[in-house]
Structure formats: structure tokens, C-alpha cells
C-alpha positions in Angstrom: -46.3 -14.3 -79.7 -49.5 -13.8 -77.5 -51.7 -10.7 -78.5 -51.4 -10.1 -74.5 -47.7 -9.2 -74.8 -45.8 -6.6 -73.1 -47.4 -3.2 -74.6 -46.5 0.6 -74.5 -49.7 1.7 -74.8 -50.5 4.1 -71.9 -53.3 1.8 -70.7 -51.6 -1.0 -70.4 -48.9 0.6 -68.8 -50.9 2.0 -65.6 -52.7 -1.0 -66.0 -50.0 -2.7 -64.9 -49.1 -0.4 -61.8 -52.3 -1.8 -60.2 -50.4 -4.3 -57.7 -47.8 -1.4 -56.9 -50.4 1.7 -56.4 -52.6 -0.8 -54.0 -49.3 -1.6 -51.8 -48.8 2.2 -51.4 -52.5 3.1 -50.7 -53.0 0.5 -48.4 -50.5 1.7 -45.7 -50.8 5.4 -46.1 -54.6 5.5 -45.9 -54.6 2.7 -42.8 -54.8 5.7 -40.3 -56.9 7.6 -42.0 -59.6 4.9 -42.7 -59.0 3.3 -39.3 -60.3 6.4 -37.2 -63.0 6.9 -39.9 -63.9 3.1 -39.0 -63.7 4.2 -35.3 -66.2 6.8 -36.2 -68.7 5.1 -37.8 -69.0 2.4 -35.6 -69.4 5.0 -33.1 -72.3 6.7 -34.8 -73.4 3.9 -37.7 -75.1 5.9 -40.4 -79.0 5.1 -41.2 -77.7 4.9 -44.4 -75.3 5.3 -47.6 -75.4 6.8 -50.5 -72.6 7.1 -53.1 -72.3 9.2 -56.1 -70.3 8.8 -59.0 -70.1 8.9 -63.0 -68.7 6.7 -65.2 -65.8 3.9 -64.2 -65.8 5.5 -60.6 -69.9 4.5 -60.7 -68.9 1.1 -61.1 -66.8 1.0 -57.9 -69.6 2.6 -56.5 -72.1 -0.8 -57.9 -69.3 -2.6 -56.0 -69.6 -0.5 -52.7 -73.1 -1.1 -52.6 -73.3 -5.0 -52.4 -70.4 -5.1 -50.1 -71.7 -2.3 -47.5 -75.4 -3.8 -47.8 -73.8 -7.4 -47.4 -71.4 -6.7 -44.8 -73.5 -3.8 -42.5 -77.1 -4.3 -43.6 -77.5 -0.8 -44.2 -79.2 0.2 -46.7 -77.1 1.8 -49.6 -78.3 3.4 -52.8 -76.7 6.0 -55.8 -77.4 9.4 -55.5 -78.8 10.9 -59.0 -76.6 13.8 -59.4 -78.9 15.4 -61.3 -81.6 16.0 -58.9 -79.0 18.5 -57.5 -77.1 19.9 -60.6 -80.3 20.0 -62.7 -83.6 20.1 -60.5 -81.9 22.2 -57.8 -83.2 20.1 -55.3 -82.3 19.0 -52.0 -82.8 15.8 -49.7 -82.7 15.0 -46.3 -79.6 13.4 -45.4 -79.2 13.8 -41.6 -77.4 10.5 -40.5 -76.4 9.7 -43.5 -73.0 8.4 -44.9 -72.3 10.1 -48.1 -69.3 8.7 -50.5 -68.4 10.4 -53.5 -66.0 8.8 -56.0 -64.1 10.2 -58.7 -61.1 10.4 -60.4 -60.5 14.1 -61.3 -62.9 15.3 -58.7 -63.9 18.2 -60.6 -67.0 17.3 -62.4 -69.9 20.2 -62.0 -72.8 17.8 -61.5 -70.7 15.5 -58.6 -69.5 18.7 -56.8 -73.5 20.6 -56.7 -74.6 16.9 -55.2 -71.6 17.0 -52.3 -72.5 20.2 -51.6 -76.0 19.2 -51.4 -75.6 16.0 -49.0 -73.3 18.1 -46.7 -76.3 20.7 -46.7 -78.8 18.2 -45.5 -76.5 17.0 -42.6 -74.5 14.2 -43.9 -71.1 13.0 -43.3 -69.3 12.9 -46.7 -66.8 11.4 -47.9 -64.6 11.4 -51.1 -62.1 8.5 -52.7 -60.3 10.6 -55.4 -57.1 10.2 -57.2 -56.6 14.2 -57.2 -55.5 15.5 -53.2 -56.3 19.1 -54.0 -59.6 19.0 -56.3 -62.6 20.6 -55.8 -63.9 17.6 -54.3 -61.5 16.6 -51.8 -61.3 20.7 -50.4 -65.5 20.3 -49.9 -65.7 17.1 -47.9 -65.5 16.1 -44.5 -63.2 13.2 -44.9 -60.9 12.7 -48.3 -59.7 9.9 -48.8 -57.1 10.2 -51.5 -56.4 7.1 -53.7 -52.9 7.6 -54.2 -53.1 5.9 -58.4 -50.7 8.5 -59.4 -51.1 10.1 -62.9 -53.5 8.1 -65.5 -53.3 9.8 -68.9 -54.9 7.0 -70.9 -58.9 7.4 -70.8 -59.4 4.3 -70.4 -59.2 4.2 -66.6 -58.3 1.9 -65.2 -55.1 1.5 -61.9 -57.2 4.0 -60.5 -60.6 1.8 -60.9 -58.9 -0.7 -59.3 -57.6 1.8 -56.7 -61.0 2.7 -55.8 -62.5 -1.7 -54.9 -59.1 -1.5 -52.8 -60.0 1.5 -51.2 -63.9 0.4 -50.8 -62.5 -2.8 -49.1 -60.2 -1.2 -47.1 -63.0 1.7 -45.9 -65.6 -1.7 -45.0 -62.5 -3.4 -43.1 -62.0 -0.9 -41.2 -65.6 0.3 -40.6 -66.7 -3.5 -39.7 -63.1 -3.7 -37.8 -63.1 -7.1 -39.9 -59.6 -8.6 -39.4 -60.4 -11.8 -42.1 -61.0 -8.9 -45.1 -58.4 -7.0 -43.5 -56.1 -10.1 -44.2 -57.7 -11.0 -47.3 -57.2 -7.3 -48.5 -53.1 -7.1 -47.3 -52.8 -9.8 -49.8 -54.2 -8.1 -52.6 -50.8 -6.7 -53.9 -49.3 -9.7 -54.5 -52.1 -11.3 -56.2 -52.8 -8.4 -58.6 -49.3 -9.2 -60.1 -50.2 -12.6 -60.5 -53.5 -11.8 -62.0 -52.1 -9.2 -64.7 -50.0 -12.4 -65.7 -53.0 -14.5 -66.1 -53.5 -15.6 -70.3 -56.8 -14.6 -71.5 -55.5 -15.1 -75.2 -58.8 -17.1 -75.9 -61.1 -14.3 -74.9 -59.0 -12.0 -77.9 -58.8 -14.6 -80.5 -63.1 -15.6 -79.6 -63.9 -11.4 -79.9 -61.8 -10.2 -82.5 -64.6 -10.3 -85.1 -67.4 -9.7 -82.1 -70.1 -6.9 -82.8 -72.2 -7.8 -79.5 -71.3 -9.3 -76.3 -73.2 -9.6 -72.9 -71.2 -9.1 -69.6 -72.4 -11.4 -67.2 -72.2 -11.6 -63.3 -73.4 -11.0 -60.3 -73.6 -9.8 -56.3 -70.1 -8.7 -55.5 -68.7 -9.1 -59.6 -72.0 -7.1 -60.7 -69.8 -3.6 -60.5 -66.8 -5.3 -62.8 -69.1 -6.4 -65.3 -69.7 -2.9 -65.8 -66.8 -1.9 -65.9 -65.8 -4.4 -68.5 -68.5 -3.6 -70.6 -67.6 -0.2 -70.6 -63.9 -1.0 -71.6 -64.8 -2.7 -74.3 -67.2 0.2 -75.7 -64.2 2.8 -75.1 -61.0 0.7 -76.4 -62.3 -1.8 -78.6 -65.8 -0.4 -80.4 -67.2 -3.5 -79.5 -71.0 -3.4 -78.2 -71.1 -4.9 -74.9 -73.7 -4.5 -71.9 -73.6 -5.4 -68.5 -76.2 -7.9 -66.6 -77.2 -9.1 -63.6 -77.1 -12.7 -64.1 -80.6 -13.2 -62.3 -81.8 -10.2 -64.7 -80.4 -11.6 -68.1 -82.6 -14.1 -68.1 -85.1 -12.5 -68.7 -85.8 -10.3 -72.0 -81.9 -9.8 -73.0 -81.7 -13.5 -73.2 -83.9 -14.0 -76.1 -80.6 -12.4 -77.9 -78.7 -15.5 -77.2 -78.5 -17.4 -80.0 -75.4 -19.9 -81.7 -72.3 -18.0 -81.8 -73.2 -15.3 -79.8 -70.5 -14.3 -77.3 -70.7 -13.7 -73.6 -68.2 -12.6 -71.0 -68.7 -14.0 -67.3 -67.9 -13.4 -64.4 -67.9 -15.3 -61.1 -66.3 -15.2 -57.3 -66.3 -18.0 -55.0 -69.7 -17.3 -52.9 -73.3 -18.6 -53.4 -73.4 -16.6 -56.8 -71.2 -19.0 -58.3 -73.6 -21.9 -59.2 -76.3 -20.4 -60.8 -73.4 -18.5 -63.0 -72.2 -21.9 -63.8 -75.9 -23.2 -64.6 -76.7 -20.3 -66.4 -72.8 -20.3 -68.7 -73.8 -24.5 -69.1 -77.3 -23.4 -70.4 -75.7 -20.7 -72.4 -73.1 -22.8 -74.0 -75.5 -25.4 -74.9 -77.2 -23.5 -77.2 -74.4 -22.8 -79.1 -72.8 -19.1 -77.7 -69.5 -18.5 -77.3 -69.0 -18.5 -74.0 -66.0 -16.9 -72.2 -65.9 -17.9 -68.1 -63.4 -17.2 -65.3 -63.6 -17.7 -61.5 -65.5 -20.6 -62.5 -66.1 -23.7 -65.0 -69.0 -24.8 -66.8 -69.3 -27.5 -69.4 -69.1 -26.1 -72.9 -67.7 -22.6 -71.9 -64.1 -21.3 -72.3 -62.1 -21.3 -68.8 -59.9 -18.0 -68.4 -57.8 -18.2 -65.6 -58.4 -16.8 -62.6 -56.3 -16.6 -58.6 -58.5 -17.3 -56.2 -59.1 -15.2 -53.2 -62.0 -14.0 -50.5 -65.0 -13.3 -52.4 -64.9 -10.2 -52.0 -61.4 -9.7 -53.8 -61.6 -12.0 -56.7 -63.7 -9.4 -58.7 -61.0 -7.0 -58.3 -58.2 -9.7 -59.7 -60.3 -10.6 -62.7 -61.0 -7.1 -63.6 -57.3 -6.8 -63.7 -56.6 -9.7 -65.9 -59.4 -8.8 -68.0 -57.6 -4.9 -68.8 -54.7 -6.7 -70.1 -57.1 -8.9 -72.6 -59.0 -5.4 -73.4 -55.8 -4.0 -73.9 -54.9 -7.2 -76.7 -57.9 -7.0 -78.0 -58.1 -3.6 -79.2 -54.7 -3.5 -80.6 -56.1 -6.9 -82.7 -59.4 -5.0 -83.8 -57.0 -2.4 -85.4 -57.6 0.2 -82.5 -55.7 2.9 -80.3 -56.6 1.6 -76.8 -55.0 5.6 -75.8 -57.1 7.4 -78.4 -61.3 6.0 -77.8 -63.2 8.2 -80.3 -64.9 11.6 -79.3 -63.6 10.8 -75.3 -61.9 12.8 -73.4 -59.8 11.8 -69.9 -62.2 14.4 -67.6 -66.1 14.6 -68.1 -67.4 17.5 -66.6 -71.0 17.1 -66.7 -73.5 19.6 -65.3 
């Protein structure tokens, strides 16, 4: 039987409630994000910042190349520290703030929220709990409607925040091709959780290292991955920029050493391939979806709008993690010295 058999470990479980938590989020949040659209295309920001920690951060890496892509306004991450730590406080008059989190009680994102609503932004929180902290200091909540996650390992409510990103941008851009592309995203995240990444657990079931590789819109799932595989299966893994791995990480590739890419059908896609090809040929292990390349390992992937593929192979790719840990001898519930809320200062 495939390690990536049905599973009652928590993570796998709300892993697999992706497709049905997106349905639901997508039509109760359509009138909320629709007049927030309204109102930013009234009064477009002269920029965005997001905040976030951990998984939530990731989406956040996601939010940045689609709002820079799709607006052209300039989006960066807000420090959290600079408020929680160095007390200090920035001008944000004009500015569209977006907070993510899951619990939306963390110390260090609740003193930066405060701050950018201070300086005279509009903020903005995507949070899985209605009545945090969070959610009661903002000027628009957006809730994310992933219902309970006990695992640690987040992840329906990871997803739950791309959907919601996409969903914000659709409406903000009043875009009615992503707003197709995203109504379809329910469907294909079942398919996607049913997609056999056996290879990937049978190539990293002895794996000490391992690059994640992507980039542009995949960049923020890479991260994500990597930081999956730290938490469930103790494996050392670090994300990349494909542009940026080539230059001092790559001196770590050698024969046999493994590599996870990612790839999504834009003009990304063919240096990815080049760059797997190039890889491969020097003898790493090289693991590939949303794309092929001679030499590497094709994991399948359902194809989409660029813009969504990244959040169908972060789905297949929980189920592997999932596999995988359970094959290195590991709790994917029970990550070492992690808890399920952070509350950093």
C-alpha cells in the first residue's frame, strides 16, 4: 500500500478539508471582500504592507508577488519587531495594511496593527479566529472560515489564507478571469489531494538536507514546504528563489543531493526547468512538479491559472509530508518543542 494512504493523523485529516473549507469561504466572504474591492479601487492605497509570523508569513510571500504583479503597488513585510520591540512607529497614511494569522493573538502582530492603524492606515486582518484580539482591532476582518486546526502543522488554514489573498486581489482588481479561475479552486484541491507523490517519500526517507526550489508566484509555497518538512519530518530543508540559488547555496549541490521544485505555468517555468535539467545532470535527486525536465522526477500536478497552481501543489505536497513523516518514524501531530499558538513579543 502507498505510504500516502488514508491517515488519522490530525494533519492529514484538516489537510484534507482544504477543498471543502475554500467552497465555504469563498461565498460567505464574496460580500465582504467585494465592497472592500469597491473601496480600494476607490481610494487605491500608495502601498501594502503585510505582517505575519510563521506559515501565515508565507501566504503573506504569496500576497506580495500577486498584489505587486497584479496592481503595481509596491508591497513589502512589516518587521513586527520595530513596533513590539523598538517601540517605534511609521508613517502609514494611505497605506493598505494586511495582517495574517491564524490565532490572531500573537503580542508582537497585535503592537504592529495597532501601530499601522496609528499612522493612518487601513488595516486589514485574514484570521481563522472571528473574535481574536486581532480581528476586534482592525478596520476590516476578514475571517477565513478553516474551522478548528489542532495539528501544528498548519496547514487547511494556510491554504485558506492563498484562497483568501486571491479572492481579496479579484475583487480589488474586479478581475472576472481570477475570479473564474478562483471559483474553480474547490474542485481541483480534491483532485490535487489525490495526486501520488509516493516518489518524493521513497527519494527523502533517508534525506538529511534538501533545497526547496521555486519562484515568483510558488516562492511563498516553497516556504512553506520547507517549513513542513522541518516541523513534521526533522528533515533540514530551506527555501530559494530559484534566480537566488544559484548563487552561493548552489555550490551545495552535489550527486545525490535532493531538491524539491516547484513550478506554475508562467514565464518562471523555463528557467525552473533549465535550472532542475542542470541540477539533475550533476547527479541530485531531483523531485519536480508543475513541470518536466530531463533527468528529474515528475510529481503530478492539475493544471490551473498561474496564480492557483501554487496553491494545488502545496496541497498535494501536505499529503507527501504527511507520508513522509510517518516513514521517517515520526508524529506528524507531535513536532518537538512546538506548540499550535506562538505568542511572540
Amino acid at each position: 500500500m502507498s505510504a500516502q494512504a488514508s491517515d488519522d493523523s490530525r494533519m492529514f485529516l484538516e489537510a484534507a478539508e482544504a477543498s471543502s473549507v475554500v467552497r465555504t469561504q469563498l461565498a460567505a466572504n464574496a460580500p465582504g471582500l467585494r465592497e472592500l474591492g469597491f473601496r480600494l479601487r476607490a481610494n487605491p492605497p500608495r502601498a501594502v504592507v503585510t505582517c505575519a509570523r510563521g506559515s501565515s508569513d508565507h501566504a503573506a510571500t504569496y500576497a506580495r508577488y500577486l498584489i505587486e504583479a497584479h496592481t503595481q503597488v509596491l508591497t513589502s513585510s512589516a518587521a513586527p519587531s520595530v513596533s513590539s520591540i523598538y517601540d517605534s512607529n511609521t508613517d502609514m497614511r494611505g497605506v493598505l495594511f494586511i495582517a495574517i494569522s491564524q490565532s490572531g493573538k500573537s503580542p508582537d502582530l497585535l503592537a504592529a496593527t495597532e501601530s499601522a492603524r496609528a499612522g493612518g492606515a487601513l488595516c486589514v486582518a485574514l484570521c481563522n479566529t472571528d473574535d481574536s484580539p486581532l480581528m476586534q482591532l482592525v478596520d476590516v476582518g476578514v475571517p477565513l472560515h478553516a474551522g478548528a486546526e489542532r495539528s501544528v502543522a498548519a496547514t487547511k488554514s494556510y491554504i485558506a489564507s492563498l484562497s483568501c489573498i486571491v479572492q481579496l486581489l479579484a475583487n480589488w482588481r474586479d478581475d472576472a478571469a481570477l475570479s473564474a479561475a478562483l471559483h474553480q479552486l474547490p474542485d481541483q484541491l480534491t483532485r490535487a489531494w489525490e495526486c501520488d507523490w509516493q516518489p518524493a517519500v521513497d527519494s527523502l526517507r533517508e534525506a538529511v538536507n534538501l533545497f526547496v526550489v521555486a519562484r515568483g508566484f510558488g516562492l511563498g509555497i516553497a516556504q512553506e514546504a520547507a517549513l513542513k518538512l522541518k516541523e513534521t519530518c526533522g528533515l533540514h530543508a530551506e527555501a530559494f528563489s530559484s534566480a537566488e540559488v544559484k548563487h552561493g547555496p548552489m555550490a551545495l549541490v552535489r550527486a545525490g543531493f535532493p531538491l524539491l521544485m516547484f513550478s506554475q505555468a508562467d514565464d518562471t517555468r523555463a528557467g525552473l526547468e533549465e535550472l532542475a535539467a542542470e541540477f539533475a545532470a550533476r547527479g541530485a535527486r531531483v523531485l519536480l512538479t508543475g513541470a518536466t525536465a530531463r533527468g528529474a522526477t515528475a510529481l503530478p500536478s492539475i493544471a490551473a491559472h498561474a496564480v492557483i497552481e501554487p496553491i494545488l501543489q502545496i496541497q498535494s505536497f501536505y499529503r507527501m509530508a504527511n507520508a513522509l513523516a510517518r516513514a521517517r518514524g515520526l508524529d506528524p501531530d507531535r513536532p518537538p518543542h512546538l506548540h499550535k499558538v506562538t505568542e511572540t513579543v
